[in-house]
C-alpha positions in Angstrom: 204.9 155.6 133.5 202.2 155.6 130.6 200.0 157.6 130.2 196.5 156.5 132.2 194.2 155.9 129.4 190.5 158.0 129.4 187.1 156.8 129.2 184.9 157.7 126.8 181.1 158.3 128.1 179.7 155.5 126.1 182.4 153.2 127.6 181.8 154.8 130.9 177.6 154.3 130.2 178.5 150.7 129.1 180.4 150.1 132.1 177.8 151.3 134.6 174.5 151.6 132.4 172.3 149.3 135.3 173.4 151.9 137.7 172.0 154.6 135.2 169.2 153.1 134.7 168.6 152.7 138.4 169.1 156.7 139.0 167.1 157.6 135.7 163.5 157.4 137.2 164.8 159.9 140.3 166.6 162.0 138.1 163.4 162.2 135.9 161.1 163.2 138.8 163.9 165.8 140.0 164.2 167.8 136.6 160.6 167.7 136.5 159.4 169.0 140.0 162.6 170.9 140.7 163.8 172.0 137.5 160.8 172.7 135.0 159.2 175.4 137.7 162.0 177.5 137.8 160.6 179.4 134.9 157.8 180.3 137.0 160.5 182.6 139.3 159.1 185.3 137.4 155.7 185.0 138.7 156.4 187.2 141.8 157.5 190.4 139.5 154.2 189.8 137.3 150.6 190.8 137.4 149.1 187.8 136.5 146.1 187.7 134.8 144.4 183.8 133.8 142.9 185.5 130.9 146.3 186.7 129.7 148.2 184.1 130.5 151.2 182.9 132.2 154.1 185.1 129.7 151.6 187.9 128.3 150.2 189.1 132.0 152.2 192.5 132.2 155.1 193.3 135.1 154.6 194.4 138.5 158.3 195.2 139.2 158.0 194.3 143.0 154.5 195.6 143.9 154.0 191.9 144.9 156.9 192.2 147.3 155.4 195.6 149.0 152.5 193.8 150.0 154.4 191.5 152.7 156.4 194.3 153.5 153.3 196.6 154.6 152.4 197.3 158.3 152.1 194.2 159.2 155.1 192.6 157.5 156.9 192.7 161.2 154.4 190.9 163.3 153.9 187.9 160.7 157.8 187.6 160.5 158.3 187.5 164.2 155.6 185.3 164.8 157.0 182.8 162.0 161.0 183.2 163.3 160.1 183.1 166.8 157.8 180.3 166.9 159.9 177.8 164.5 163.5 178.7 166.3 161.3 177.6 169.4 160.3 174.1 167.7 163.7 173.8 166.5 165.3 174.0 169.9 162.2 172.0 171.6 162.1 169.1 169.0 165.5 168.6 169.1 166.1 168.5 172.6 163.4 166.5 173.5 164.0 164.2 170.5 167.2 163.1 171.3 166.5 162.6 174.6 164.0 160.5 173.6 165.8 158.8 171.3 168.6 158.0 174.1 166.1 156.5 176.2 164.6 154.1 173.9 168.1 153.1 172.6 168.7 151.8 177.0 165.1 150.0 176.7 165.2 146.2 175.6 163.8 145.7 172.5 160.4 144.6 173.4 159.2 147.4 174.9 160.8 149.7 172.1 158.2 149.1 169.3 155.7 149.9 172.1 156.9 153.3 172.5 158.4 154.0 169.1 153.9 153.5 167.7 152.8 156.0 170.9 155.8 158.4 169.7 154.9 158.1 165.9 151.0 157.5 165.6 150.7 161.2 166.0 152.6 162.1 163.3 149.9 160.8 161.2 147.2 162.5 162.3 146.1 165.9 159.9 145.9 169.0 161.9 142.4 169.5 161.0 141.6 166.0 162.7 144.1 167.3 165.7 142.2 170.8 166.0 139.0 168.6 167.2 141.0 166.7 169.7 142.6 170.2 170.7 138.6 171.3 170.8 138.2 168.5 173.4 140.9 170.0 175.6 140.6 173.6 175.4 136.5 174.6 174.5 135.8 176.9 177.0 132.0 174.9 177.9 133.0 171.6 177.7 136.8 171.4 177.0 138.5 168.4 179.3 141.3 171.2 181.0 138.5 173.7 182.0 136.8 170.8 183.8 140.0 170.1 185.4 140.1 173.7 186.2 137.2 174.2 187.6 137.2 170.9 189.8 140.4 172.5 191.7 138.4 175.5 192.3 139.6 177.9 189.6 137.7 179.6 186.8 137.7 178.5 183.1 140.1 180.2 180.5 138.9 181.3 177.0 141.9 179.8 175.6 141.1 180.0 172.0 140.7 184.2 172.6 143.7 184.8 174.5 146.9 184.8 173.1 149.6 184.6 175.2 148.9 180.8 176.4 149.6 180.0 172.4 153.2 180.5 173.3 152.8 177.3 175.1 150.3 175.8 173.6 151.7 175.8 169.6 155.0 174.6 170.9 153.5 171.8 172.7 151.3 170.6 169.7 153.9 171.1 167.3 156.1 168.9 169.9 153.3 166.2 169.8 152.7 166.1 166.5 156.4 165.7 165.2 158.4 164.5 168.2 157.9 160.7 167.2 159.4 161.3 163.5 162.3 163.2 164.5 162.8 160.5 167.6 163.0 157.8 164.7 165.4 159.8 162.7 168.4 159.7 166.0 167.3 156.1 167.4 168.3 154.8 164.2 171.6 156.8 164.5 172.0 155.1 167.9 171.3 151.8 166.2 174.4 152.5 163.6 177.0 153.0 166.6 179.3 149.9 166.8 178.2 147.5 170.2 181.9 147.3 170.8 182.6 150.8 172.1 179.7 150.6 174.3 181.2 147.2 175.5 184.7 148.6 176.2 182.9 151.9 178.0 181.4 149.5 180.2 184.7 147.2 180.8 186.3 150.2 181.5 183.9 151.2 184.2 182.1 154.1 182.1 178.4 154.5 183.3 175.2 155.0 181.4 175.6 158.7 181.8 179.2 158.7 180.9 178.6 156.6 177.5 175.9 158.7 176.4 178.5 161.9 176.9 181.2 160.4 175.4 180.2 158.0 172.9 176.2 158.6 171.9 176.3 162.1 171.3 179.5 162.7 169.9 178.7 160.2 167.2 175.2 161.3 166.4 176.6 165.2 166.2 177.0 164.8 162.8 173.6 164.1 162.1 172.0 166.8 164.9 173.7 169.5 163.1 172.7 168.2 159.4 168.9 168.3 160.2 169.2 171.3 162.4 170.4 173.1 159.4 167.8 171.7 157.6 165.7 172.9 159.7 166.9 176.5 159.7 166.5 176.7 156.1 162.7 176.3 156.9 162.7 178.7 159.5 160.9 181.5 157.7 157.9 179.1 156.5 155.4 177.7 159.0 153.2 174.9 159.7 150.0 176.3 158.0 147.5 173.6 159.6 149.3 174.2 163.1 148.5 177.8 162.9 145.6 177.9 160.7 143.3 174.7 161.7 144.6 173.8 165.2 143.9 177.7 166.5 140.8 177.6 164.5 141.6 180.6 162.9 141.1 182.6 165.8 141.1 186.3 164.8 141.9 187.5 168.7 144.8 184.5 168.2 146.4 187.2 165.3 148.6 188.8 167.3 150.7 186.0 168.1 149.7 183.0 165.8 149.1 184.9 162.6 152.6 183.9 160.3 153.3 184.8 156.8 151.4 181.5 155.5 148.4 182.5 157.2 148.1 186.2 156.3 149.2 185.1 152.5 146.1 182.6 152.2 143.7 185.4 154.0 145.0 187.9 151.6 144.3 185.6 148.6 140.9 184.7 149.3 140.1 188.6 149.2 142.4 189.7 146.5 142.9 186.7 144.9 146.3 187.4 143.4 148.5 184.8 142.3 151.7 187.1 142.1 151.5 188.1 146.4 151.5 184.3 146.7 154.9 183.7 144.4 156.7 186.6 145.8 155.9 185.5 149.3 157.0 182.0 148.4 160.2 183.2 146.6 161.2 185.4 149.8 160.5 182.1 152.3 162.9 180.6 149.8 165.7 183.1 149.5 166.0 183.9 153.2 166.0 180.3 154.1 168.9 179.4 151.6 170.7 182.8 152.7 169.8 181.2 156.8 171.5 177.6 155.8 174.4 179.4 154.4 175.1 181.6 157.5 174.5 178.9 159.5 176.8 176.7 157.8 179.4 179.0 157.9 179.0 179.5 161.7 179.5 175.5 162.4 182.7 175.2 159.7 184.2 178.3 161.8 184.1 176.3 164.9 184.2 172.9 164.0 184.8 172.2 159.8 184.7 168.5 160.2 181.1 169.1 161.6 179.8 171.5 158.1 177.5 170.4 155.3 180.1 172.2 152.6 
């Protein structure tokens, strides 16, 4: 046998160049957005000064990192893990069901209920903290008036905390429920007609062929945006927990996440470096998060792992 004879690049560029040319404008906007910030990594371990400049500003070591790690590091943390492992958990099991249901409704009535699902989405939090504002104002909110018809007394909901532990969730939930929905009908869409249609011949019901055929072949997806998902897990939703509970300050103790406390502590201090070092920690313990997490779904099923 001879010996298998090597492209050169230019050959392989001539070969393929319209592909190339297709990827180049991507590739461009990737180095630029992903790639040309990294330099500003050092940020976090400098104290910037805009008169000095980005390289001249002198270094902090990690003073920048001692301010999230100050009293109040742990209840900003536990208020950001808790409340996105709760959406996590919430969005995807209520998304997939969703998703199942609207993949056994004919498809007349499915673009009905995919716009209801996804208008939402759209919708800014600041223009979903007045509709929130309509619900739970203590005067004239819509669920005090409900309250108070049935013979009960009206909560101040936006100065006591512990209902946010259902209320956040449930906004979050209405707000992104729709895109996430989209995401697994669409997986449903890409399963083959013919094993549904043998399930069936073979006497499998609805219940059985969502079991055994709908979820199995979705799992690869769930897990992929789950993980996504948990590499997010340390940053929050700053217009959930910054417009929607109208900043609150009784709200704190259970709404106020690292985002929040960040922005608060740069419109006193104004320091660009708490900001970056904030930003580089959501980063690192997310990545660190998808790794572990990863590696927990390759140890149980390695057909089912990212890498």
């Amino acid at each position: 046998m001879g010996k298998k004879k090597k492209i050169s690049p230019a050959m392989r560029f001539q070969k393929n160049k319209e592909l190339f040319f297709l990827a180049l404008p991507g590739t461009l906007l990737f180095f630029v957005f992903s790639y040309l910030p990294l330099y500003g990594l050092i940020l976090p371990f400098k104290n910037y000064k805009a008169n000095e400049g980005f390289f001249k500003s002198a270094w902090a070591g990690f003073n920048n990192f001692r301010f999230l790690f100050s009293g109040d590091a742990w209840r900003i943390t536990r208020n950001t893990v808790g409340f996105n492992a709760i959406f996590i958990a919430l969005s995807l099991i209520v998304s997939v069901s969703f998703a199942l249901m609207l993949f056994e409704l004919s498809a007349r009535f499915v673009k009905l209920y995919q716009t209801v699902l996804f208008i939402p989405y759209f919708i800014s939090w600041v223009v979903a903290s007045y509709i929130g504002m309509c619900l739970l104002d203590m005067n004239y909110g819509f669920l005090n008036r409900i309250i108070e018809f049935f013979g009960g007394e009206a909560n101040l909901w936006y100065n006591t905390p512990k209902y946010w532990y259902v209320i956040a969730p449930l906004a979050n939930l209405w707000k992104g429920v729709g895109y996430s929905t989209i995401i697994y009908y669409t997986a449903l869409l890409g399963i083959n007609a013919e094993l549904y249609e043998a399930a069936e011949l073979d006497g499998a019901r609805k219940w059985q062929r969502v079991i055994h055929i709908s979820l199995p072949l979705i799992k690869p997806l769930v897990i992929m945006l789950t993980l996504m998902s948990i590499g997010g897990i340390i940053r929050s939703d700053f217009g959930l927990f910054f417009s929607f509970t109208t900043d609150s300050k009784a709200l704190y103790p259970v709404t106020d996440v690292i985002d929040t406390y960040v922005y608060r502590a740069l419109r006193k201090l104004q320091d660009v470096g708490m900001s970056s070092a904030a930003g580089l920690y959501q980063s690192v313990v997310g990545f660190v998060l998808v790794l572990a997490s990863n590696w927990m779904v390759r140890k149980v099923d390695p057909e089912s792992s990212l890498f």
